[in-house]
C-alpha positions as CSV (number, residue, x, y, z in Angstrom):
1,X,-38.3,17.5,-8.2
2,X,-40.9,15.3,-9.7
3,X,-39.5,12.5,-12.1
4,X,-40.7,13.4,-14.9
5,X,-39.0,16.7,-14.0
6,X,-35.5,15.3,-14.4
7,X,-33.2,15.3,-17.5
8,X,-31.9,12.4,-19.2
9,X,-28.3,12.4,-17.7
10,X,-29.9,13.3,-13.7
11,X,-32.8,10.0,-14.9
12,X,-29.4,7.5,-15.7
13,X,-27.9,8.4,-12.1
14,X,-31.3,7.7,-10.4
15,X,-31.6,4.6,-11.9
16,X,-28.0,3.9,-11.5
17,X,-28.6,4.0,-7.8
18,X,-32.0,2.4,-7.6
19,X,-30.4,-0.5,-10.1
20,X,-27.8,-1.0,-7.9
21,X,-29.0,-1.4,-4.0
22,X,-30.3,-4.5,-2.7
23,X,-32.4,-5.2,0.3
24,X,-29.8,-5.1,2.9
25,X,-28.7,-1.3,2.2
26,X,-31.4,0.4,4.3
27,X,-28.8,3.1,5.3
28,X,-27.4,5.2,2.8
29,X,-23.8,7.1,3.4
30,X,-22.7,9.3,0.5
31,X,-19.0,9.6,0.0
32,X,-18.8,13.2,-1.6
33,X,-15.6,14.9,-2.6
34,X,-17.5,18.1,-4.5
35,X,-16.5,16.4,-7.4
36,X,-19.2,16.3,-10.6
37,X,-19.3,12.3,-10.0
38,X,-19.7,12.4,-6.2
39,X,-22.4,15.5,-6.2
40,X,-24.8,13.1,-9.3
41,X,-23.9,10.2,-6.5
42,X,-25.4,12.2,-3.9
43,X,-28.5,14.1,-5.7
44,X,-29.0,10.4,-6.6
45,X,-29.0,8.3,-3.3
46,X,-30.9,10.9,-1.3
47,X,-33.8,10.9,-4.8
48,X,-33.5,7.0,-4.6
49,X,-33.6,7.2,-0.5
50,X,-36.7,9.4,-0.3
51,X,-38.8,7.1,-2.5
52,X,-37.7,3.9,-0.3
53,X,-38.2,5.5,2.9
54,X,-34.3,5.1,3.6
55,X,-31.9,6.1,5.7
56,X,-29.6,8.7,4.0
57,X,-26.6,10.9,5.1
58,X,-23.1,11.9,3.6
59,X,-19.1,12.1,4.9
60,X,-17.0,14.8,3.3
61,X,-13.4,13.4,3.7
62,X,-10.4,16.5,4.0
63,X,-7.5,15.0,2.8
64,X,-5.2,18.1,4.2
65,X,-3.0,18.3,0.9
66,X,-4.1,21.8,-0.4
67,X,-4.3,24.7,1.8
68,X,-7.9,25.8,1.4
69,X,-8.7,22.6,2.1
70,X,-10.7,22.9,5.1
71,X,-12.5,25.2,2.8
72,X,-13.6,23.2,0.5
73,X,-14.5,20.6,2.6
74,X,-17.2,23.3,4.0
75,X,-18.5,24.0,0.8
76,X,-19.5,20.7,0.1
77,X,-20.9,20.1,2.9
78,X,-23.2,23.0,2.2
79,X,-24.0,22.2,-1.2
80,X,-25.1,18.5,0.2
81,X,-27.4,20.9,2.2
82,X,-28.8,22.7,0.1
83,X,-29.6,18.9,-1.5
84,X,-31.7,18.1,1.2
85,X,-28.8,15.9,3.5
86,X,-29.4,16.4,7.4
87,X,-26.7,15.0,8.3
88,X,-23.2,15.6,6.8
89,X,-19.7,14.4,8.9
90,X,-16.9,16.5,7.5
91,X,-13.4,13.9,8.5
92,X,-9.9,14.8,8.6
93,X,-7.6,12.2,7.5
94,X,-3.8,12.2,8.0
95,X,-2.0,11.4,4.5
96,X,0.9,9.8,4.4
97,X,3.2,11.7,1.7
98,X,6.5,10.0,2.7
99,X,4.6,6.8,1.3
100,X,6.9,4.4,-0.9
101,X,3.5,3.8,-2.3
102,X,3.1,7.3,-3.3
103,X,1.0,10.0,-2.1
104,X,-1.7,8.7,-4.6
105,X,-1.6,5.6,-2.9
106,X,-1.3,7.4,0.2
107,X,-4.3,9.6,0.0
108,X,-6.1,6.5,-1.0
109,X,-5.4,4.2,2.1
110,X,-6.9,7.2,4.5
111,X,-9.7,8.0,2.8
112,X,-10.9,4.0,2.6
113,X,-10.1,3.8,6.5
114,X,-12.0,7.0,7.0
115,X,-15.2,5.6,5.4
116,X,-15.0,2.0,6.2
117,X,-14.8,3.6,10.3
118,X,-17.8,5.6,9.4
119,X,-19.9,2.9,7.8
120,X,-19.1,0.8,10.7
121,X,-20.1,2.9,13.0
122,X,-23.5,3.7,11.2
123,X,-23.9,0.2,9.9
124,X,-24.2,1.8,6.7
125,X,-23.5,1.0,3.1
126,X,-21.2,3.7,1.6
127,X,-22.0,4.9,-2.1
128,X,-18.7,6.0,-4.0
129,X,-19.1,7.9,-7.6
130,X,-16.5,6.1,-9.6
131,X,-17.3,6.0,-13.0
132,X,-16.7,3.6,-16.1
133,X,-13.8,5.6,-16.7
134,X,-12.4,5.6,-13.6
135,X,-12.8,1.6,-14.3
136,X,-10.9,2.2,-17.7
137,X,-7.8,3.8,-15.8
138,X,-7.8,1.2,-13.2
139,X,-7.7,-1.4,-15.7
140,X,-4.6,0.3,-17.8
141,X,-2.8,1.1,-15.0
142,X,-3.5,-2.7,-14.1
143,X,-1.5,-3.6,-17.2
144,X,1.2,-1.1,-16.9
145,X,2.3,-2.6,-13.9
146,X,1.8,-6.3,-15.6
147,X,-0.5,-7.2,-13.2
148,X,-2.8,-10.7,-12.7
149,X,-6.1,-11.0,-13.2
150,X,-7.0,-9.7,-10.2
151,X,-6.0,-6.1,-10.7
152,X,-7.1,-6.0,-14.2
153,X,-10.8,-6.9,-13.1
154,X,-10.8,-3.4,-11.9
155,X,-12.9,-2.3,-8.9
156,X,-16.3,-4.1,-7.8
157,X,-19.5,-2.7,-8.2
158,X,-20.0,-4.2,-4.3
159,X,-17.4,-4.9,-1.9
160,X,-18.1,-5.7,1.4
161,X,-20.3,-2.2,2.4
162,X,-18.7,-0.2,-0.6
163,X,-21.1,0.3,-3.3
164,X,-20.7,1.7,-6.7
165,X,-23.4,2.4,-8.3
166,X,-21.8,4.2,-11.4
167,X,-19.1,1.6,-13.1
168,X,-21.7,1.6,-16.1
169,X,-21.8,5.4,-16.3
170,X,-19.5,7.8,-18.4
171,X,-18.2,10.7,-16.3
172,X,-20.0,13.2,-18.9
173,X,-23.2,11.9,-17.7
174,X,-22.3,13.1,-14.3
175,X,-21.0,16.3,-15.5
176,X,-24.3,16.8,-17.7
177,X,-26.0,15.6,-14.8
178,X,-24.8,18.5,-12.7
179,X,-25.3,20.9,-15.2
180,X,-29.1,20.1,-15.2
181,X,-29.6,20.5,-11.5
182,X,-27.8,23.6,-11.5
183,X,-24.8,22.1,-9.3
184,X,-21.2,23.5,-9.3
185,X,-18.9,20.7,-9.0
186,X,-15.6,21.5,-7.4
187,X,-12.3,21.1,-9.7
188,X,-9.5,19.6,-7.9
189,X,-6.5,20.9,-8.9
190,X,-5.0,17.2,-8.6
191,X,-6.8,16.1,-11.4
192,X,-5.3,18.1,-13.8
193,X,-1.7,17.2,-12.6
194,X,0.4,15.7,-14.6
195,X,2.7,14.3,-12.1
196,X,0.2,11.8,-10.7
197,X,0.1,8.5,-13.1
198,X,-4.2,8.4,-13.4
199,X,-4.0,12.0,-14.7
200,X,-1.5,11.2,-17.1
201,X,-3.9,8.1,-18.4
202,X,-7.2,10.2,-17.8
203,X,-5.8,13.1,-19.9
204,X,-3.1,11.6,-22.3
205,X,-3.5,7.6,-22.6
206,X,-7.1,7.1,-23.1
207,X,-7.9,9.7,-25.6
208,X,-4.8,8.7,-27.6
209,X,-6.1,5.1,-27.5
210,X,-9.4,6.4,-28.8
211,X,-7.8,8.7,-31.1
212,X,-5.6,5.8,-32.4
213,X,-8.2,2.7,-32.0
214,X,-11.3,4.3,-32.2
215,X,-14.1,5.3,-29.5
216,X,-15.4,2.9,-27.4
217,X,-12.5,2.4,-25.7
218,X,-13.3,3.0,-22.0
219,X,-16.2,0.6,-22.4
220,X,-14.2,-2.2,-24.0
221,X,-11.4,-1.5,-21.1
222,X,-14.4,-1.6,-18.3
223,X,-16.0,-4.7,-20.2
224,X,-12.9,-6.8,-19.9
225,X,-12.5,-5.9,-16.2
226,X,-16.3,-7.0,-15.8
227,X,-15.3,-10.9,-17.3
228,X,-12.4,-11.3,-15.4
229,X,-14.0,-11.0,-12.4
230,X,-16.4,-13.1,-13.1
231,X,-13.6,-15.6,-13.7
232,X,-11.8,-14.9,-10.6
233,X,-14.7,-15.4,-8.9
234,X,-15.0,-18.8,-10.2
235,X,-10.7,-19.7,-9.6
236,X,-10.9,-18.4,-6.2
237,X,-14.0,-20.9,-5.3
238,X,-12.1,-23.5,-6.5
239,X,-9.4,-22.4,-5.3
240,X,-10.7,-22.7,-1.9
241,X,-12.5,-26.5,-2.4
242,X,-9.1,-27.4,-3.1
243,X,-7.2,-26.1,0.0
244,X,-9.7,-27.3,1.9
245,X,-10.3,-31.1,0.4
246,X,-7.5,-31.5,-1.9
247,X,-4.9,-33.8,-1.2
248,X,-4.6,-32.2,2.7
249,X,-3.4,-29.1,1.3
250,X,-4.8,-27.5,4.4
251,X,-5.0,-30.1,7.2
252,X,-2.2,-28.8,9.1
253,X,-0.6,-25.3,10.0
254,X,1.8,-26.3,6.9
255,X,1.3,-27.0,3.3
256,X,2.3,-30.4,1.2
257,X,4.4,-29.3,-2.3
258,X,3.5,-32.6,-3.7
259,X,0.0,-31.9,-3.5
260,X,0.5,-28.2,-4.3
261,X,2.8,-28.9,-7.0
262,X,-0.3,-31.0,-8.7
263,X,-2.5,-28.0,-9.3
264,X,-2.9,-25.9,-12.1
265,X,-0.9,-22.6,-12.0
266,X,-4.0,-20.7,-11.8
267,X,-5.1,-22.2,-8.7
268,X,-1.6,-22.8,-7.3
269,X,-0.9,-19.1,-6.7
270,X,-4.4,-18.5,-5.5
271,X,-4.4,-21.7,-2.6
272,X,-1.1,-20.6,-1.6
273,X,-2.2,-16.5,-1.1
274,X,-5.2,-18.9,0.8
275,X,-2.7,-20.7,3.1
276,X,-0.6,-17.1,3.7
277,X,-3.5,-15.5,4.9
278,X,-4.6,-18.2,7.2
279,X,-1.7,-17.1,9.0
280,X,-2.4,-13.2,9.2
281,X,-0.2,-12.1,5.8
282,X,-2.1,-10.3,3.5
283,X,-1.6,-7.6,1.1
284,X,1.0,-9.9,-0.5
285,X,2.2,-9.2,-4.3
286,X,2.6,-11.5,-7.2
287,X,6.4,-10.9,-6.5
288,X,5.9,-12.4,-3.0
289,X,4.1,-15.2,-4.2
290,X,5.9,-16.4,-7.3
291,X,8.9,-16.6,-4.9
292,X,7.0,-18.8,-2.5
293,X,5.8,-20.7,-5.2
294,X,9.7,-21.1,-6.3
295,X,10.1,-23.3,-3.0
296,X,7.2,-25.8,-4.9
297,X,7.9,-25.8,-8.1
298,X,11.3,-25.2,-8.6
299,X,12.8,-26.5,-5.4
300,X,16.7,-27.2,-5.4
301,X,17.2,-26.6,-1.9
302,X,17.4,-23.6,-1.4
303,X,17.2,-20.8,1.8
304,X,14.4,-19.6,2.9
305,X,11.8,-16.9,1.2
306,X,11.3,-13.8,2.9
307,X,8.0,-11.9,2.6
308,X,6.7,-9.4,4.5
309,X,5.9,-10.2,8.0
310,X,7.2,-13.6,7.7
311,X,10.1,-16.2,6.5
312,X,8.8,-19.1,4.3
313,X,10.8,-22.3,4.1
314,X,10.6,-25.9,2.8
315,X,11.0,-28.9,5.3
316,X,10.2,-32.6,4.6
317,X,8.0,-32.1,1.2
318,X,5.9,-28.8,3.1
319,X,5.9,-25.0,3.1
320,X,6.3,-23.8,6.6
321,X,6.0,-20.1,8.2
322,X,8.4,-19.1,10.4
């Protein structure tokens, strides 16, 4: 299909996708669900890949929480055929539905470690096809849960080999997009159920909001997430000068209050996540760090602070991890 062939929705996913690789992705590994978004992402990367003399492919993931499942997963895989791939991987992951995260969550966490395994393997940059809205729902959820800054900057268009290329693009450009190349997306029943929180915000919150506030919502939501990280970007640099020069915040295994105490909130929280995961703790919450904080700024002697994987206490004017 020529360019000049290609209708105006199937044109803003190209150059979605050729807007948003740089010179290290010379491999290209679709992440396709069968999904409108995912199916644009793919027609996209493997038009953009031809032109550039890329490496292309695509990895169907099978999540194993519907019965025809398996199924499905084969029916993507074909229709990524019949769009020219070569070479398709179809992955079983193993969900975790007892999650206290929730099976959302749950579904999430597999399909990540499915694609980051593959993309190591391959040395490959994996494409995924969220969408400005799916930016928009990350952000509200983000303030549902009265999250930092952090969550509410949303998801980045590049994180380490995840790429996406379509945080700019409305989900009905995808869906016209498919229409015009005469794709059938697949219709996961999950997204129409209620019972999951995104659904309930894809189907209910945002177009009230837009009913209620106007259009333009989505964009405004995506927008805001865009600014804040380009301000955490700039906390978490200095955030990291001043654990490493400031007041010997980091000279030792443990960490001085005094000094600590000295910085501004917003880069208090952010040295001491720093100084956690210097010693292997990650995937810490704001819970788990106001509490340590507690031992710095409002320190009246008491026990210990227990996060998970380790016991925080106070000894001699310094945080120590026991």
């Amino acid at each position: 299909m020529g360019r000049r062939e290609l209708g105006s929705a199937s044109l803003a996913v190209v150059q979605a996708v050729d807007a948003a690789l740089g010179q290290q992705d010379v491999h290209l590994l679709t992440a396709c669900s069968g999904g409108a978004d995912s199916l644009a992402l793919a027609f996209a990367t493997r038009y953009v890949a031809t032109r550039r003399d890329l490496r292309y492919a695509a990895v169907v993931i099978d999540h194993g929480l519907q019965d025809n499942s398996a199924d499905v997963a084969a029916r993507v895989g074909g229709q990524l055929a019949a769009l020219g791939y070569d070479d398709v991987t179809l992955t079983a992951v193993q969900v975790d539905q007892s999650s206290a995260d929730g099976p959302e969550a749950a579904a999430r966490e597999a399909r990540y470690r499915a694609l980051d395994a593959e993309a190591r393997a391959r040395t490959a940059t994996v494409l995924v096809g969220h969408t400005l809205d799916d930016q928009a729902e990350t952000v509200l959820l983000g303030l549902a849960r009265g999250s930092g800054s952090r969550s509410l900057a949303g998801m980045a268009p590049r994180a380490g080999h995840l790429l996406r290329p379509f945080l700019q693009i409305r989900r009905t450009t995808t869906e016209r997009a498919c229409a015009e190349l005469g794709l059938d997306p697949w219709q996961d029943p999950h997204n129409s159920d209620g019972r999951f929180t995104r659904v309930r915000v894809r189907t209910a919150l945002l177009p009230a909001l837009e009913r209620e506030l106007g259009p333009g919502v989505a964009e405004a939501l995506a927008r805001t997430a865009q600014l804040l990280r380009d301000d955490n970007e700039l906390l978490d640099q200095l955030a990291a000068a001043a654990y490493r020069t400031g007041g010997g915040l980091g000279a030792t295994d443990t960490l001085d209050c005094a000094a600590l105490a000295s910085q501004p909130p917003a880069l208090r929280g952010r040295i001491l996540r720093l100084w956690l995961l210097t010693h292997g703790l990650g995937d810490l919450s704001l819970r788990h760090i106001a509490a340590v904080e507690s031992l710095v700024i409002n320190w009246h002697g008491q026990k210990a602070i227990q996060i998970p994987g380790a016991t925080i206490t106070r000894s001699a004017g310094r945080l120590r991890v026991g």
